[in-house]
Structures are given as structure tokens and as C-alpha cells.
C-alpha positions in Angstrom: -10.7 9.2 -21.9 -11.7 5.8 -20.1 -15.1 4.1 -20.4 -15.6 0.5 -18.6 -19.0 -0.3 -20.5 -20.5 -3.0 -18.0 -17.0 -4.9 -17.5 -16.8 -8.2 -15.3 -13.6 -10.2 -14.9 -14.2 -13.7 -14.1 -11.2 -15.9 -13.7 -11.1 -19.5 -14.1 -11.5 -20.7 -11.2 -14.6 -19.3 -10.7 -13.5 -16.0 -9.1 -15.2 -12.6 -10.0 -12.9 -9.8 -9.5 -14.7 -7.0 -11.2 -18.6 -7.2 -11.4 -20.2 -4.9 -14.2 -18.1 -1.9 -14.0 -19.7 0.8 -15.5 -18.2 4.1 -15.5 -15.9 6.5 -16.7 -12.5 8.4 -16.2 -11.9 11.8 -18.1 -9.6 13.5 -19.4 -7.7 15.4 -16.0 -9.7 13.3 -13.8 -7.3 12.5 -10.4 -9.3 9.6 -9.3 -8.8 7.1 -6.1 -9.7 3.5 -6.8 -10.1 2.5 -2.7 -11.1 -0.9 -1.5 -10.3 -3.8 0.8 -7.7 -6.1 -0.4 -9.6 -8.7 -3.2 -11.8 -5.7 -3.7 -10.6 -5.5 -7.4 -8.1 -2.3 -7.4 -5.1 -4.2 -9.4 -7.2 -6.7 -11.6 -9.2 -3.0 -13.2 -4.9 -1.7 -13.5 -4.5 -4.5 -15.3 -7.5 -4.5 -17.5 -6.4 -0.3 -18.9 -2.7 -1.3 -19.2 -3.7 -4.8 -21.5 -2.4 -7.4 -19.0 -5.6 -8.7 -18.7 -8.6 -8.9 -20.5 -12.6 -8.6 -19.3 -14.9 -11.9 -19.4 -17.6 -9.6 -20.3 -18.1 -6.1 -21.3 -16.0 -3.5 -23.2 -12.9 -1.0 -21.9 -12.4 2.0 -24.3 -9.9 3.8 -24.0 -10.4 7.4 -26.5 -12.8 5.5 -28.2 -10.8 2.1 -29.1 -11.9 -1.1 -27.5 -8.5 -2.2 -26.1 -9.7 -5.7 -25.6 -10.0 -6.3 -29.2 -6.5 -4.3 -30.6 -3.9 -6.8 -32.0 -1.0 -7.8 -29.5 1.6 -6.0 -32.0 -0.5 -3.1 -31.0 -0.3 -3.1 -27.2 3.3 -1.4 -26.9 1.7 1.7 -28.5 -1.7 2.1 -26.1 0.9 1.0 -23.6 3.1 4.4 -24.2 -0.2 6.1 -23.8 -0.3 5.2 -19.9 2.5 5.9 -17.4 2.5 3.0 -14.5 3.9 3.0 -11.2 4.3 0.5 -8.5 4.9 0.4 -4.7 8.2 -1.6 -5.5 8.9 0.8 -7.9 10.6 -2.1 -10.0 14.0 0.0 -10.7 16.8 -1.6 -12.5 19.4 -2.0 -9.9 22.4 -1.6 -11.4 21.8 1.7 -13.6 21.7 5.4 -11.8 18.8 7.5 -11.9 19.3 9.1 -15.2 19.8 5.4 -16.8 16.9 4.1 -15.4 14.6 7.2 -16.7 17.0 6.5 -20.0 16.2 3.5 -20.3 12.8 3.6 -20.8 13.2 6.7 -23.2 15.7 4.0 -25.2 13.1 1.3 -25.3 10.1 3.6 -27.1 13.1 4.4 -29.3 13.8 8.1 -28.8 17.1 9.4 -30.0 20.1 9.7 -27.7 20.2 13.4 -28.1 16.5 14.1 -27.2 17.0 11.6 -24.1 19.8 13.5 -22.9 18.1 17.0 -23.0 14.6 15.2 -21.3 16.0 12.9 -18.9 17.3 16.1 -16.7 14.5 17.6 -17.1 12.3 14.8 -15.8 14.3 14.3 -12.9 14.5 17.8 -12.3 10.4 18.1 -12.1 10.2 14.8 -9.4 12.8 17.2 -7.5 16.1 14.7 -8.0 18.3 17.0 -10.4 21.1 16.5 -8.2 20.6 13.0 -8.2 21.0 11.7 -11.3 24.5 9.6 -10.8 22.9 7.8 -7.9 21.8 4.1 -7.7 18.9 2.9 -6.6 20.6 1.8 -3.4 22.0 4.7 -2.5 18.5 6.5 -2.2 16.0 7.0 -0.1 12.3 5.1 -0.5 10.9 8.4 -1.3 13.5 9.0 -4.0 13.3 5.6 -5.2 9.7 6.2 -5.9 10.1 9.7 -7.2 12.8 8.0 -10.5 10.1 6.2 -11.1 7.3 8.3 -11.4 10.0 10.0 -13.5 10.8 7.4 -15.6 6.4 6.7 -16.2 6.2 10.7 -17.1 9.3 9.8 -19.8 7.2 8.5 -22.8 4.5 11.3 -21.7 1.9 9.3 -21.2 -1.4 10.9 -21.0 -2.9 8.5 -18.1 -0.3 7.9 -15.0 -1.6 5.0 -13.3 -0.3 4.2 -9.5 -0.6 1.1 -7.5 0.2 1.6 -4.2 2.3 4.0 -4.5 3.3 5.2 -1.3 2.7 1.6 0.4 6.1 1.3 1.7 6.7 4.9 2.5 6.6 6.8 5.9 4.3 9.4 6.5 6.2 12.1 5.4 7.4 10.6 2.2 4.0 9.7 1.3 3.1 13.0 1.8 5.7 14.2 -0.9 4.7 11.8 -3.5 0.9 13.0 -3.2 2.2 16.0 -3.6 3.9 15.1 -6.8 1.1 13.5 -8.2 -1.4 16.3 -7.7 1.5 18.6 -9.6 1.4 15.9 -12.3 -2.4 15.8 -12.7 -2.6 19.7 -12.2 0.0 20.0 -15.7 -2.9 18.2 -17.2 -2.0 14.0 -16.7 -5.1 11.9 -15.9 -4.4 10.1 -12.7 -5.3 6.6 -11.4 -4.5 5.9 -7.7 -5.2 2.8 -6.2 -4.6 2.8 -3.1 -5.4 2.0 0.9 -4.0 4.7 2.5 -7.5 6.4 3.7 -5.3 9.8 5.0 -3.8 10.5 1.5 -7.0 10.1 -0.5 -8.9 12.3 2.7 -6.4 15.1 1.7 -6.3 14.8 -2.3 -10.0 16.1 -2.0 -10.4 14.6 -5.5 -12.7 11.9 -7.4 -13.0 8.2 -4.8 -14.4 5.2 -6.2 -15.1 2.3 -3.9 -15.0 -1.3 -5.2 -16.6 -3.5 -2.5 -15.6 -7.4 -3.9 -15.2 -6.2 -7.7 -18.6 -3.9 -7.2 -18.7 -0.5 -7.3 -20.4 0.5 -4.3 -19.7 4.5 -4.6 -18.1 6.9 -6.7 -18.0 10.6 -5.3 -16.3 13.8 -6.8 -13.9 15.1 -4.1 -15.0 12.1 -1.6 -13.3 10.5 0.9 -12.4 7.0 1.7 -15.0 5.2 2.9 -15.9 2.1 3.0 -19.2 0.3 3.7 -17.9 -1.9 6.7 -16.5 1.4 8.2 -19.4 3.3 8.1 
């Protein structure tokens, strides 16, 4: 699904963030991106989704190099990929349902179709009975749970997640794990980035550590571990 073919990133003022990534992501793959802060996790997010482009080397994404697609093009690889952040970034004045809506409206999806999915997205992150609530009037776990919900809305086939469960308790970030695993088990390729070393010990899935924008290891069902902790 994902191939970085030798991919640096090397910002202006001299700073390398990613050093000649080379490897890929396939389709089903649930793979941890772990590393220190600076080690590179968000600037490789950025490089899939088109925020960002590499210095040197190639990102393909089934087969098309996404650094060279026109920008009138981006929206479309962009409803390819699902993103979700650790400030979940939810509009604060529309209720669950218009927040999942929303996005749904925005690719263009006809009003009847969004009201038959929306319920149905909500009811798979577990928040049927929440759909007339504001963000402010749920929980961090909720919060976080709309919007996964509102990434699965355009059905992506890559769900990427930045620190997902960074300002969630234990238990919470427990349940979104959970979650994601159901996700990537109904066939969605995941991306977590992430530093919580307990939630990618019990995922039991793919790890790949970026030590300052190398990759140092990349293990099926790994664990996090970095080389200044072992």
C-alpha cells in the first residue's frame, strides 16, 4: 500500500527529520511508528497525508508517487487516508452526529446516504446513544472515539493516528486501542504513532523505531524499544 523508496526530509534550516526511509506498509498492516520526541513520527504523517513533501526520495502510495500528483489532486488521495489527532480537532459547536456529518458533507455525499451512515459510524466507535451531544459535554475517551468516527466516514483505506491516546487515562486509552485493533481487524491499514510504550507492548503488532529520522528497527509483533533503553 505504502512504499518510502529512500526518503529524507531536510528542512531549511538545515534540519534532517527523516534520513533514507526505506520501507514499506501493506495492505492490513497495524503498524507502531515509536520514537523519542524529534525522532521523525509526525514529519513521516505528514509526508503520506501531502502536507509535506521529501527533499529526496519517492513515497508511493498504490503505486502513485504522491510527491509529484497535482495539488487539485490531493483532496482525492486525501479521502484515501483517515487521520486522527490527540486533540481530536472537533468542531465545537456541532454534536456528534454533525461533526461525523460534516465531513461526510465536505467529500460531497448526499444527505440521505449521510443520515443512514452517520448512525452507523457512531454506533461502531460505541456512541449511538450519543449522537445529540457536544463535544463538551463528553468525555476524552468519547471525544476521541467521534473522531475516529468521523476519519472511518469517507472509508478511507489507511487510518493514520498521532497520538491518539496522549491525553487519555489509562483506561480510556485502553478502549481506543481496542478500537483500533477492531478497525484494522475489518481490514483498515493502520498507522500509530505514538509514545505510549504499554499500548504498543499489548497491540503485539508491526513496531518501527525512528532514532533522529533513522530507522533503527522494524519488528513484526515487536515491542517498544528504544536504543537508549536497552
Amino acid at each position: 500500500m505504502i512504499k518510502f523508496d529512500h526518503v529524507s526530509k531536510i528542512y531549511d534550516n538545515g534540519t534532517k527529520a527523516l534520513d533514507d526511509l526505506d520501507f514499506e506498509i501493506l495492505p492490513g498492516d497495524f503498524i507502531s511508528i515509536v520514537g523519542k520526541s524529534g525522532a521523525g513520527k509526525s514529519t513521516l504523517l505528514k509526508l503520506i497525508i501531502r502536507e509535506d513533501t521529501p527533499s529526496l526520495g519517492t513515497i508511493f502510495i498504490e503505486d502513485i508517487d504522491i510527491s509529484r500528483i497535482a495539488p487539485k489532486d490531493i483532496p482525492y488521495l486525501r479521502r484515501k487516508i483517515g487521520v486522527v489527532f490527540q486533540d481530536m480537532k472537533l468542531l465545537p459547536t456541532r454534536t456528534a452526529f454533525e461533526n461525523v456529518s460534516y465531513a461526510m458533507e465536505v467529500d460531497g455525499m448526499p444527505r440521505p446516504q449521510i443520515e443512514v451512515e452517520v448512525p452507523q459510524f457512531l454506533g461502531l466507535v460505541g456512541l449511538e446513544n450519543k449522537a445529540g451531544a457536544f463535544p463538551d459535554q463528553l468525555s476524552g475517551g468519547e471525544k476521541q472515539r467521534v473522531a475516529i468516527a468521523r476519519a472511518l466516514a469517507h472509508r478511507p483505506l489507511l487510518l493514520l493516528a498521532d497520538e491518539p491516546t496522549g491525553n487519555l487515562d489509562e483506561v480510556n486509552a485502553l478502549e481506543i486501542l481496542t478500537l483500533l485493533r477492531k478497525i484494522n481487524e475489518m481490514g483498515t491499514t493502520i498507522i500509530l504513532a505514538t509514545h505510549a510504550r504499554e499500548l504498543v507492548d499489548k497491540i503485539k503488532k508491526r513496531v518501527v523505531v525512528l532514532e533522529s529520522g533513522k530507522l533503527v528497527s522494524d519488528v513484526a509483533q515487536g515491542k517498544y524499544r528504544l536504543e537508549a533503553s536497552t
